[in-house]
VOGU-3710 file (C-alpha; in Angstrom, 3 decimals, decimal comma):
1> xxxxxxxxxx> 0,000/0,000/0,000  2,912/2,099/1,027  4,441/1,921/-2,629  1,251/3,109/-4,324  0,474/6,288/-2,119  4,409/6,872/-2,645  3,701/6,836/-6,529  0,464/8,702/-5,906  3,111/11,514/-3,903  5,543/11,548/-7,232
11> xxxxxxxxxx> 2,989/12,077/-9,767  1,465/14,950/-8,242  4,921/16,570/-6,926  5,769/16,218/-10,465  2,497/17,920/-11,837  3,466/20,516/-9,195  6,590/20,709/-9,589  6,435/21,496/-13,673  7,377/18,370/-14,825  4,183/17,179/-16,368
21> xxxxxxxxxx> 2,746/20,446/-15,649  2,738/22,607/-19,057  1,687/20,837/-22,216  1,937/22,758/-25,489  -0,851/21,379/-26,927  -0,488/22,288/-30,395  -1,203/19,221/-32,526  1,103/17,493/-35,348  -1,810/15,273/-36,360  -4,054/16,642/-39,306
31> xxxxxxxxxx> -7,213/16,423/-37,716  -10,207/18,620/-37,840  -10,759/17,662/-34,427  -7,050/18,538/-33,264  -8,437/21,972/-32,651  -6,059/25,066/-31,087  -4,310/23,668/-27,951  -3,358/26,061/-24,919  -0,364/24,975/-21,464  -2,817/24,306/-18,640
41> xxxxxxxxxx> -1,009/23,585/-15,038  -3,575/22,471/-11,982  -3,479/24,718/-9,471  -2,660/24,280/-5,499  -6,360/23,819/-4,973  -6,794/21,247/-7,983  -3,704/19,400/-6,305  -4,567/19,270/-2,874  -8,244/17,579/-3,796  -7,037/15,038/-5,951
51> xxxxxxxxxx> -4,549/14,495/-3,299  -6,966/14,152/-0,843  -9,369/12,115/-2,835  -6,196/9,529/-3,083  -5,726/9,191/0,246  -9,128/8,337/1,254  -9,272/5,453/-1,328  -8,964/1,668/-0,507  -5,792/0,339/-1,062  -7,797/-1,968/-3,519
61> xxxxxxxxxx> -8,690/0,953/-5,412  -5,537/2,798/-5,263  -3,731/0,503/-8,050  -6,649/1,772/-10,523  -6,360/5,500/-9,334  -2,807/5,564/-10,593  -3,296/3,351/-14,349  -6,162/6,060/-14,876  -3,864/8,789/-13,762  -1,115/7,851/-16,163
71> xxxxxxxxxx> -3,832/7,686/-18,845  -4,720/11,198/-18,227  -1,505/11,946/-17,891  -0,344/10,438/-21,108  -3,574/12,302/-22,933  -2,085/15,206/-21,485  0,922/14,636/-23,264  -0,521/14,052/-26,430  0,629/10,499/-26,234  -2,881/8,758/-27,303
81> xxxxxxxxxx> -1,708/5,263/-28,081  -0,075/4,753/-24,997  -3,215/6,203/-23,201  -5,368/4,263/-24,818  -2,980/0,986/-23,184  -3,624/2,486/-20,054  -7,009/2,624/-19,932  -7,365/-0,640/-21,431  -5,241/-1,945/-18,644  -7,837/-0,086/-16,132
91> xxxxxxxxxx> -10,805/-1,486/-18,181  -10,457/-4,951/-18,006  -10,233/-4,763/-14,211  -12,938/-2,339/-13,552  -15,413/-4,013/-15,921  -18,456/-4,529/-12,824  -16,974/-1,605/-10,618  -18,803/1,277/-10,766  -15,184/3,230/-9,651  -13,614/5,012/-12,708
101> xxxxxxxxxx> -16,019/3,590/-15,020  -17,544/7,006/-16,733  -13,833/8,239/-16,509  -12,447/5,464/-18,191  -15,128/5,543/-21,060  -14,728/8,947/-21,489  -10,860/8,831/-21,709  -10,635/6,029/-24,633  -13,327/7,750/-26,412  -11,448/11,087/-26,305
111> xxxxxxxxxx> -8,515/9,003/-27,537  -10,627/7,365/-30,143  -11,759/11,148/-31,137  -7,850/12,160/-31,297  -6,966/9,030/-32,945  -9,144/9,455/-35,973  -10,186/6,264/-35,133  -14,576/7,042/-35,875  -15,660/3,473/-35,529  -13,945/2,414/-32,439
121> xxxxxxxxxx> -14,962/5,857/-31,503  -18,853/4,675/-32,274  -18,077/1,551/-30,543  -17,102/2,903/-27,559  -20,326/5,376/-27,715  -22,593/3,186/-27,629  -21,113/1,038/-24,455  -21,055/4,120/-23,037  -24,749/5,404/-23,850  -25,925/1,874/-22,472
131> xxxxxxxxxx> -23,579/1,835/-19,486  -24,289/5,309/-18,453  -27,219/6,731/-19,968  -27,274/9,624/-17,045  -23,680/10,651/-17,589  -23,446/14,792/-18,366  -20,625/13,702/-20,264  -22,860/11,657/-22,824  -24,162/14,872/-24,962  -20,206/16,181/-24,681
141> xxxxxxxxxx> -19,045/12,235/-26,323  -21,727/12,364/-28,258  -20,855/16,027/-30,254  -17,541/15,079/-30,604  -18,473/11,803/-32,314  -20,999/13,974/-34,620  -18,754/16,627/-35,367  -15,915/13,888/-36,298  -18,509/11,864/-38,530  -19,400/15,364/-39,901
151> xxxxxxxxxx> -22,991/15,530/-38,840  -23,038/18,754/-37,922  -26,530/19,725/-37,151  -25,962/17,594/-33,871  -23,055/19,256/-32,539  -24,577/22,551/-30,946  -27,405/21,021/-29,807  -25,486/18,668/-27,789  -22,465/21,042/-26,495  -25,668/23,424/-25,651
161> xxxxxxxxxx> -26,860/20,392/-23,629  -23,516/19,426/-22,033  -22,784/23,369/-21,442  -26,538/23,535/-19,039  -25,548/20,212/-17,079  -21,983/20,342/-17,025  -22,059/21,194/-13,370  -24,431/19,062/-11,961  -22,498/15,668/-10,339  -19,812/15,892/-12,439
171> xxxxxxxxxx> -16,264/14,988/-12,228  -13,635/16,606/-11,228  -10,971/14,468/-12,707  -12,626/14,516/-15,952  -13,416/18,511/-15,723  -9,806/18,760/-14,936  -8,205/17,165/-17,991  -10,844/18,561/-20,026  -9,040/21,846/-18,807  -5,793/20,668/-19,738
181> xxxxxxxxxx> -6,562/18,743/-23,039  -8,888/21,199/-24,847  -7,929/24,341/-25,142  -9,303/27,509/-25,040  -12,128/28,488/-27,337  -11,825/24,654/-28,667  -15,568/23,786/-27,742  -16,330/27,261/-29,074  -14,679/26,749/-32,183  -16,665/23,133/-32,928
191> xxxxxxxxxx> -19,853/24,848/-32,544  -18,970/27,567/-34,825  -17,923/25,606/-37,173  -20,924/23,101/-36,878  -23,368/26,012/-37,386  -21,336/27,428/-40,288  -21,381/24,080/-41,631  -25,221/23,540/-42,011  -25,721/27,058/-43,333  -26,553/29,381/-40,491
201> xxxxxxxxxx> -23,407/31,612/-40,933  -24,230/34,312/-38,977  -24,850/32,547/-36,002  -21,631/30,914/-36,499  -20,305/34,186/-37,502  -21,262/35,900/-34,418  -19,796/32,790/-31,770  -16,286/33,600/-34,347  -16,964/37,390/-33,404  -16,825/36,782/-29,498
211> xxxxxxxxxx> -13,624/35,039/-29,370  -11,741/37,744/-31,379  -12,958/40,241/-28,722  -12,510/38,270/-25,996  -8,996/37,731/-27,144  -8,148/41,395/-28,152  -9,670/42,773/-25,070  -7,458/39,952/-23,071  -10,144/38,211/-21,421  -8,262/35,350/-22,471
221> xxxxxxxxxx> -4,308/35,134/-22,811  -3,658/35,908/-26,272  -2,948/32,783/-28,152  -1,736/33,235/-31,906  -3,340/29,529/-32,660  -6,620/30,437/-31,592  -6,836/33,766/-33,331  -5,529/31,945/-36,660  -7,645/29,027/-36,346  -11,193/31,678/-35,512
231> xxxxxxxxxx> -9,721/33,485/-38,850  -10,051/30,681/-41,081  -13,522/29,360/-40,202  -14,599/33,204/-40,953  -13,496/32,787/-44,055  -14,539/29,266/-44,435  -18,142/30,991/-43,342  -18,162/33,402/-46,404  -16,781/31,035/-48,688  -19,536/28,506/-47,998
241> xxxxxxxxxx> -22,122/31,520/-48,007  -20,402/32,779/-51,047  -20,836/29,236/-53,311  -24,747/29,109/-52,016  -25,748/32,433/-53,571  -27,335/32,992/-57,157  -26,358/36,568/-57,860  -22,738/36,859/-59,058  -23,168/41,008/-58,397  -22,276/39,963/-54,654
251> xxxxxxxxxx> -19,115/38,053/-55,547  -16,880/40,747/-55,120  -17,576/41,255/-51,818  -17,451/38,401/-50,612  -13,906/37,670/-52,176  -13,010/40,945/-50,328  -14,282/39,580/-46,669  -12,313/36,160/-47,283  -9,449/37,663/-48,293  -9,354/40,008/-44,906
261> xxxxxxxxxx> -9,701/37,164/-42,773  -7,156/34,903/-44,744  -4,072/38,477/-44,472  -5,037/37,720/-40,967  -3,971/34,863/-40,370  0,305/34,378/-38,662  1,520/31,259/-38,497  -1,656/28,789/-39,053  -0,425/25,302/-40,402  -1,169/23,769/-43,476
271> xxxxxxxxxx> -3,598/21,255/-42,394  -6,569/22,782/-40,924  -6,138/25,370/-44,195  -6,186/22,411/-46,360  -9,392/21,208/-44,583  -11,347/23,841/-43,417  -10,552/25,390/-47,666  -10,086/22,180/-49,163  -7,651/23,353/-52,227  -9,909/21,656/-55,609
281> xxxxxxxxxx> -12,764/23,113/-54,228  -11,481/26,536/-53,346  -9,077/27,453/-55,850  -11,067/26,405/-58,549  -14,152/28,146/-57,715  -12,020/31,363/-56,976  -10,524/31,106/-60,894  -13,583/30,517/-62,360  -15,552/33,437/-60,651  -12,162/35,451/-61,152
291> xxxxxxxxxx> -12,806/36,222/-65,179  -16,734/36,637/-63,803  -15,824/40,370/-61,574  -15,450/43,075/-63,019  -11,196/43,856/-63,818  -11,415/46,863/-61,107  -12,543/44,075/-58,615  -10,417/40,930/-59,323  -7,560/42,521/-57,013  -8,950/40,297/-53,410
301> xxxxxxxxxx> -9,545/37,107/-55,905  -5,815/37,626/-56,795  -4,879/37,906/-52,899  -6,515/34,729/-52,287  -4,296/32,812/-55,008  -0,934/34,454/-53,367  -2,289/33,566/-49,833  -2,661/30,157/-51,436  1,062/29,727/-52,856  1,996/31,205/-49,383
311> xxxxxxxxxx> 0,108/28,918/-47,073  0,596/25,652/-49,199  3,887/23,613/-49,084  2,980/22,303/-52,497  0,514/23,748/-54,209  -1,617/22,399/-57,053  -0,755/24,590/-59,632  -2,357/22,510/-62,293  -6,202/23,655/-60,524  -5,342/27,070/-61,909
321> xxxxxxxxxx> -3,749/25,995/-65,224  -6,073/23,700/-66,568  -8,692/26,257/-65,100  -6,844/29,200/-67,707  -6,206/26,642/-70,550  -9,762/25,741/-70,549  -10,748/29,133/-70,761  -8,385/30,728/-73,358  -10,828/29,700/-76,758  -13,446/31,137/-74,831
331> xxxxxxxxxx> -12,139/34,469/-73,594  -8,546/35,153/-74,426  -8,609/38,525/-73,450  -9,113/37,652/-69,753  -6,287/34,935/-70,034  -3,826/37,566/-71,630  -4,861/40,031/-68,113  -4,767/36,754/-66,051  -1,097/36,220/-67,432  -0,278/39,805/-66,735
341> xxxxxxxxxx> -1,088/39,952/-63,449  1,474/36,632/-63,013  3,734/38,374/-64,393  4,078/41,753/-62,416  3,411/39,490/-58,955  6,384/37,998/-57,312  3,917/36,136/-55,013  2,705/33,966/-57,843  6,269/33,486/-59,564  5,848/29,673/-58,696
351> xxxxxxxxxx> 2,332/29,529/-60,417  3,813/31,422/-62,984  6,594/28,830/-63,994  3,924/26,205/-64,031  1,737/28,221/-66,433  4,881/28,657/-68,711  5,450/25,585/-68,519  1,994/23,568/-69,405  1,388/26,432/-71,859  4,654/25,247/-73,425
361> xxxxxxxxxx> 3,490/21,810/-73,827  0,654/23,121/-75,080  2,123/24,782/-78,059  4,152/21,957/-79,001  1,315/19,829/-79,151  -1,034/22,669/-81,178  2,105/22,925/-83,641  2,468/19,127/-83,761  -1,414/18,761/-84,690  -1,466/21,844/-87,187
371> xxxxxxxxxx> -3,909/23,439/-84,428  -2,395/26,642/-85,576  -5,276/29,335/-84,022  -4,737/27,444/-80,538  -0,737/27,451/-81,136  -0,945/31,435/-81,486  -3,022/32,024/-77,933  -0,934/29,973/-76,651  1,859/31,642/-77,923  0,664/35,103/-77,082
381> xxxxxxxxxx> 0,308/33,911/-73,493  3,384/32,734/-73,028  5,420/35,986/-74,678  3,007/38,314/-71,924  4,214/35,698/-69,066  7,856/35,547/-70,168  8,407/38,544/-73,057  12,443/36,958/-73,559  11,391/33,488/-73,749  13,241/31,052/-76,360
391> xxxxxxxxxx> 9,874/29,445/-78,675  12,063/28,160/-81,166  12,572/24,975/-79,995  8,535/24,681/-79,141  7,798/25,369/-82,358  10,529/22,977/-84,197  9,039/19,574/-86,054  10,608/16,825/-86,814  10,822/16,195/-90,304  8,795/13,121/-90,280
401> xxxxxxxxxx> 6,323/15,811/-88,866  6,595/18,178/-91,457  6,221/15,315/-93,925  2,657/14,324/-92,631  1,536/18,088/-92,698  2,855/18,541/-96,199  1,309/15,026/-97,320  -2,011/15,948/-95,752  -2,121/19,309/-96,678  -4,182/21,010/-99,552
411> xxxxxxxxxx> -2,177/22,273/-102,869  -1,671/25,529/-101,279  -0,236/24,367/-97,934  -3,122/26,445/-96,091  -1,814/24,713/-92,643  1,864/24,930/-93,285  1,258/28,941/-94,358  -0,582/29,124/-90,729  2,535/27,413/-89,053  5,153/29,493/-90,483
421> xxxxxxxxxx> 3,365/32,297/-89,393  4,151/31,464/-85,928  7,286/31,885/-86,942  6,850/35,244/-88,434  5,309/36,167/-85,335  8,260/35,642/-82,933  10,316/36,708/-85,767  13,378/34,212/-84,973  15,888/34,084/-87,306  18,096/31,532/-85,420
431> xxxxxxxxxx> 19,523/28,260/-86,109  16,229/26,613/-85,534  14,889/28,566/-88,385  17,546/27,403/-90,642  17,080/24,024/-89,664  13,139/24,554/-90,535  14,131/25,652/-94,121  16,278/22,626/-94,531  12,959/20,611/-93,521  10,722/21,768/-95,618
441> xxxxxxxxxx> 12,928/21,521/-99,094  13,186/18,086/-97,850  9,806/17,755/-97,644  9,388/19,275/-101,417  12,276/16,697/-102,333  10,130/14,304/-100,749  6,881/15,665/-102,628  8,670/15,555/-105,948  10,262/12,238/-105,729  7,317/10,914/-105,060
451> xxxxxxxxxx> 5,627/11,690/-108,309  2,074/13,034/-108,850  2,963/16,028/-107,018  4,776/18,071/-108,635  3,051/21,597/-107,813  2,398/20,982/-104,674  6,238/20,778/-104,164  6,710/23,661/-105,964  4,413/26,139/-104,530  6,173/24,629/-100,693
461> xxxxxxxxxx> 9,372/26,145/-102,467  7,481/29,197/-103,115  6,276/29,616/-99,357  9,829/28,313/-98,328  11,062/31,606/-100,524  8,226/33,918/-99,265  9,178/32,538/-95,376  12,730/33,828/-95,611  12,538/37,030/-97,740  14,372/35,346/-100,333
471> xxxxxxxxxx> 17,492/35,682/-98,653  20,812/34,906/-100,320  20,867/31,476/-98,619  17,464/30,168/-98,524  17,531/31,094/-102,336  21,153/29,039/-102,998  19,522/25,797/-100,881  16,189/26,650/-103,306  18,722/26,449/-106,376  20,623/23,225/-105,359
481> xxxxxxxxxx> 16,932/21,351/-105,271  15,714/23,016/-108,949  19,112/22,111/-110,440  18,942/18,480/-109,331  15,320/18,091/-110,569  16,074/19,918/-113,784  18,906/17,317/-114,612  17,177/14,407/-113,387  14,077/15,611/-115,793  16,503/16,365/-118,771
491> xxxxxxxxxx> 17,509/12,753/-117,809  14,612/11,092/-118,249  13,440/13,633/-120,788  10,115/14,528/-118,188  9,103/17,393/-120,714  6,095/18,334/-118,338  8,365/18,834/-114,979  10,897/20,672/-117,017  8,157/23,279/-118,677  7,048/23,392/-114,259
501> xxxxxxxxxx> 10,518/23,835/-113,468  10,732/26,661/-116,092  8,158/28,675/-114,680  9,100/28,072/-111,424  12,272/29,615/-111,743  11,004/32,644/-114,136  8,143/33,371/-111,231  10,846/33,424/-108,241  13,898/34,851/-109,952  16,281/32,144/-109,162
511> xxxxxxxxxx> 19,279/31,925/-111,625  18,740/29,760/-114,250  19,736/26,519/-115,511  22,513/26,523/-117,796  22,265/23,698/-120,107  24,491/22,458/-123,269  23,945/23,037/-127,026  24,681/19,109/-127,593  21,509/18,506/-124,978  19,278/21,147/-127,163
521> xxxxxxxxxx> 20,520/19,707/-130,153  19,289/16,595/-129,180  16,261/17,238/-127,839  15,389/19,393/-131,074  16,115/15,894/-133,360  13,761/13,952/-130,511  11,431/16,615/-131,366  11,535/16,701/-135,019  11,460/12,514/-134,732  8,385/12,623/-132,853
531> xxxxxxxxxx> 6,829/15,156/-135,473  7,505/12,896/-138,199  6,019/10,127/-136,532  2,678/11,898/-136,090  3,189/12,072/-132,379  2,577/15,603/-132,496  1,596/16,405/-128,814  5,270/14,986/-127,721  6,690/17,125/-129,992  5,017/20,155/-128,836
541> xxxxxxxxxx> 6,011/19,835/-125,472  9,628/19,259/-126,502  9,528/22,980/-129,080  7,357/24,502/-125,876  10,038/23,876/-123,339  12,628/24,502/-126,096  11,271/27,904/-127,240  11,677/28,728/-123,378  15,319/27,964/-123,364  16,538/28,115/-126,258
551> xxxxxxxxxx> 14,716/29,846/-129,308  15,110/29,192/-132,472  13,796/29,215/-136,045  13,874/25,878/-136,339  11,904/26,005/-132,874  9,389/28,024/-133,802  8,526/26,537/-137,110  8,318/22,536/-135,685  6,376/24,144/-132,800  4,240/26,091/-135,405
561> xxxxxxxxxx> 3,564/22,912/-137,591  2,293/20,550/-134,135  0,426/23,469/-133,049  -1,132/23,545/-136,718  -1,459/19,470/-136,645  -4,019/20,375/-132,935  -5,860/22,730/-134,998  -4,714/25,471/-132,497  -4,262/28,141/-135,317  -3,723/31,555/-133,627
571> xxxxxxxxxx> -1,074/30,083/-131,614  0,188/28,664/-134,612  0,113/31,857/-136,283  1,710/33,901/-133,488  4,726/30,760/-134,052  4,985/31,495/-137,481  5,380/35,741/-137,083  8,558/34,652/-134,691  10,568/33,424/-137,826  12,874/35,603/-139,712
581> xxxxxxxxxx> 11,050/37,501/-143,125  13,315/35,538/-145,734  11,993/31,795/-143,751  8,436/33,151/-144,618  8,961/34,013/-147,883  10,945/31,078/-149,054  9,271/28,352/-147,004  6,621/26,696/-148,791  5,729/24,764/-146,273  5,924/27,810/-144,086
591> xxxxxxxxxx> 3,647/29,984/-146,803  1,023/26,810/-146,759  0,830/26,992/-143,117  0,215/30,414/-142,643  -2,405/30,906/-145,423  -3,931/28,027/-144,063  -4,162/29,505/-140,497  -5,363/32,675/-142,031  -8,448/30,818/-144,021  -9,049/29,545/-140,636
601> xxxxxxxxxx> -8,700/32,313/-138,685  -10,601/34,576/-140,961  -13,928/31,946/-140,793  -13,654/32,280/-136,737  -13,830/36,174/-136,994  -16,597/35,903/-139,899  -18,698/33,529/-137,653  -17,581/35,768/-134,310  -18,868/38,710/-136,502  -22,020/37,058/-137,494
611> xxxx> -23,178/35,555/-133,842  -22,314/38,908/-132,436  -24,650/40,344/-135,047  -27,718/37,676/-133,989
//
């Protein structure tokens, strides 16, 4: 017996001496329950009773006075797993003793509320609603088990109930560690919250109200937690309030009230900020009423999201840039202000570099897909959030990519003229440009190797021309490509790509393409062959192409004679006024042609004359 009233004399002296005396209740656990914690020490009068009320126990009962005390004692110090061992301890023993039974209860369903732990927390409930249905500690159990579960329309009700009772029979040992576990305002706090919760704000408001006063007038001793913690469930009050209303002409102010209450706020830990403003739900609704204020009021809305960063460890940047990217098609004018306001805040510099980044992958992928209107907003976006940033590489294909726009493009490369103007717009003239140039005369290579489309490749070398201002260089790569093509199509004698490649280079002013007088020689026999043979078109093409390089009599009249052979006589005729006087007056065959394109032509103006006349 001696050994348990000397253990009884230890644990008090240390209580009294400071050694279990001060308790900085300030939670690590992320609990909504964890509330604000305050140092409680009992005083000479609390020490002397429960010294008293040791000493006039039975030795019997002695044992369990000291296993509940180090259970208190361990809740105290926060330590709820080994409290919860110490009352189990006391609870097996005590199971048909009246002695320390409500205490006991109580105590592991306090732990249980700590804990987290909402079904042993039930469990224990309802033992304890059957084993002591009297109790004035049931209603004060039975709110904390609502408010944990989240039923909040119980929870005032009940602390109202506990609140009108709480001094009738009740204990001192519980009252006592009450006084140490919860801290101030913490019962105060749950019942604001509960009411704010279910929708009456101001009631919940105007509990919020008295603890600021009572701490600013030092009723209480100021406790930063407290004041923090009564801060955030005002603005969890008129965000709630804010997401129930219709009218969007109140938004504003609302945004303004949440953002006073969240400047307030010192040194408040992430995790009642991430529960009380859950970040999805918050962030997102602020973005998406921020393009719905008017400009001159967005500037609390912007608070809010720099608050956010601040408060946040990590912050889900991604809620605000999916938020923007979904909005930019719709209303790019409010993304381009969104963007500047990043960029002149050094608050937001972290959401910033997200947003210049995603927007980045964005105009890769726009580019990639020929998406070209969505490629410049997102463009424009990123030049307002970072004016010196490199795009070049953003905007660079592969050449298998360039290849499948070319191949699926229309004649006129409508797409590819939209992509290059990206370029234009961020007017780069770097290596990546260059390398772009190279690209796309491989892609015309491509085009023309591939047979079939022959001006489709040539009008890309006209854009390719038009892209760089027909500088020296571009024009020299241009040059290497025609040259290559011309040979190959003197080659294979491919009359119809050489007459393109002719006009090609006439249209853009690229030097031409020498060629040798054996090669026209040739080609004029070939043509002449042909004409004897009676394949007349052949031959035409052949004095057409040469009458572009290299005119000649003998051009003109073989080129007169097929044209005469088509029954194409003006052209004919214009053929025949290119030869020299003495080859049309000493040319029968020359003299036979012409008269006969004049009876011709002289019947087409006689029947012109006479429909014109009917």
């Amino acid at each position: 017996m001696f050994r348990y009233f000397l253990f009884c004399a230890f644990f008090l002296a240390c209580f009294f001496s400071g050694s279990g005396l001060y308790y900085l209740c300030c939670s690590s656990r992320c609990s909504s329950s964890s509330g604000i914690w305050k140092s409680q020490a009992l005083s000479r009068d609390q020490y002397e009773e429960i010294s008293a009320f040791c000493q006039n126990l039975p030795s019997s009962q002695q044992h369990l006075y000291v296993q509940c005390s180090q259970g208190f004692s361990l809740q105290k110090q926060l330590k709820f797993d080994l409290a919860e061992k110490a009352f189990s301890r006391v609870a097996d023993e005590i199971e048909n003793n009246a002695l320390f039974k409500e205490e006991v209860m109580c105590g592991k369903i306090i732990n249980a509320f700590f804990l987290n732990a909402l079904d042993e927390m039930e469990a224990r409930l309802s033992l304890f609603e059957k084993s002591e249905p009297r109790s004035i500690y049931l209603p004060l159990v039975q709110a904390l088990y609502a408010y944990q579960k989240k039923d909040y329309s119980k929870v005032p009700e009940l602390l109202s109930c506990w609140k009108e009772n709480q001094a009738e029979n009740s204990s001192f040992w519980l009252n006592t560690n009450f006084q140490v576990l919860f801290a101030d305002f913490f019962f105060d706090h749950l019942e604001a919250h509960s009411l704010i919760e279910t929708g009456r704000f101001c009631e919940g408001r105007e509990i919020l109200n008295q603890i600021v006063k009572a701490l600013l007038k030092r009723e209480h001793e100021w406790n930063t937690k407290a004041y923090d913690y009564t801060m955030l469930l005002l603005s969890r009050s008129y965000f709630l309030e804010l997401i129930s209303l219709e009218s969007e002409s109140v938004y504003p102010d609302y945004y303004d009230m949440i953002s006073f209450y969240l400047k307030k706020i010192h040194i408040l830990e992430l995790c009642p900020y991430a529960q009380l403003l859950p970040e999805q739900e918050f962030i997102s609704t602020v973005v998406e009423h921020l393009f719905i204020l008017p400009k001159q009021r967005r500037a609390s809305s912007m608070q809010i999201l720099e608050l956010w960063q601040h408060h946040y460890s990590q912050p889900q940047n991604q809620i605000v840039v999916e938020a923007l990217l979904g909005n930019i098609n719709t209303n790019l004018e409010d993304a381009v202000w969104f963007c500047e306001e990043l960029a002149s805040s050094s608050g937001l510099n972290c959401l910033r570099q997200a947003l210049v980044g995603s927007l980045g992958a964005v105009l890769s992928e726009k580019v990639k897909s020929t998406q070209n209107l969505e490629a410049k907003q997102s463009l424009k976006l990123l030049q307002v959030l970072e004016p010196n940033i490199s795009i070049s590489k953003k905007l660079s294909l592969s050449l298998a990519a360039l290849q499948d726009i070319l191949l699926q493009d229309d004649k006129y490369h409508t797409k590819l003229r939209d992509y290059l103007g990206l370029w234009e717009e961020i007017q780069s003239y770097d290596i990546g440009r260059q390398q772009l140039v190279h690209h796309l005369v491989e892609g015309a290579k491509e085009l023309w190797e591939g047979g079939g489309k022959d001006e489709k490749a040539l009008n890309l070398l006209r854009i390719v021309l038009e892209f760089t201002n027909y500088d020296i260089e571009c024009k020299n790569i241009v040059f290497l490509f025609v040259k290559q093509a011309y040979k190959q199509a003197m080659a294979f004698h491919a009359i119809p790509r050489l007459l393109k490649l002719g006009i090609f280079i006439k249209e853009t002013g690229i030097s031409p393409i020498s060629i040798r007088e054996e090669d026209l020689a040739n080609f004029l026999e070939d043509a002449e062959y042909l004409f004897s043979h009676g394949e007349y078109q052949k031959s035409y093409l052949y004095c057409s192409w040469l009458s572009e390089v290299a005119p000649s009599p003998q051009v003109y009249r073989l080129l007169g004679f097929c044209l005469m052979e088509e029954k194409r006589y003006q052209e004919a005729w214009n053929c025949f006024l290119e030869l020299p006087p003495q080859e049309k007056l000493r040319n029968l065959k020359v003299q036979k042609a012409m008269a006969l394109c004049q009876k011709h032509l002289s019947k087409d103006i006689s029947l012109s004359y006479k429909y014109s006349r009917e």
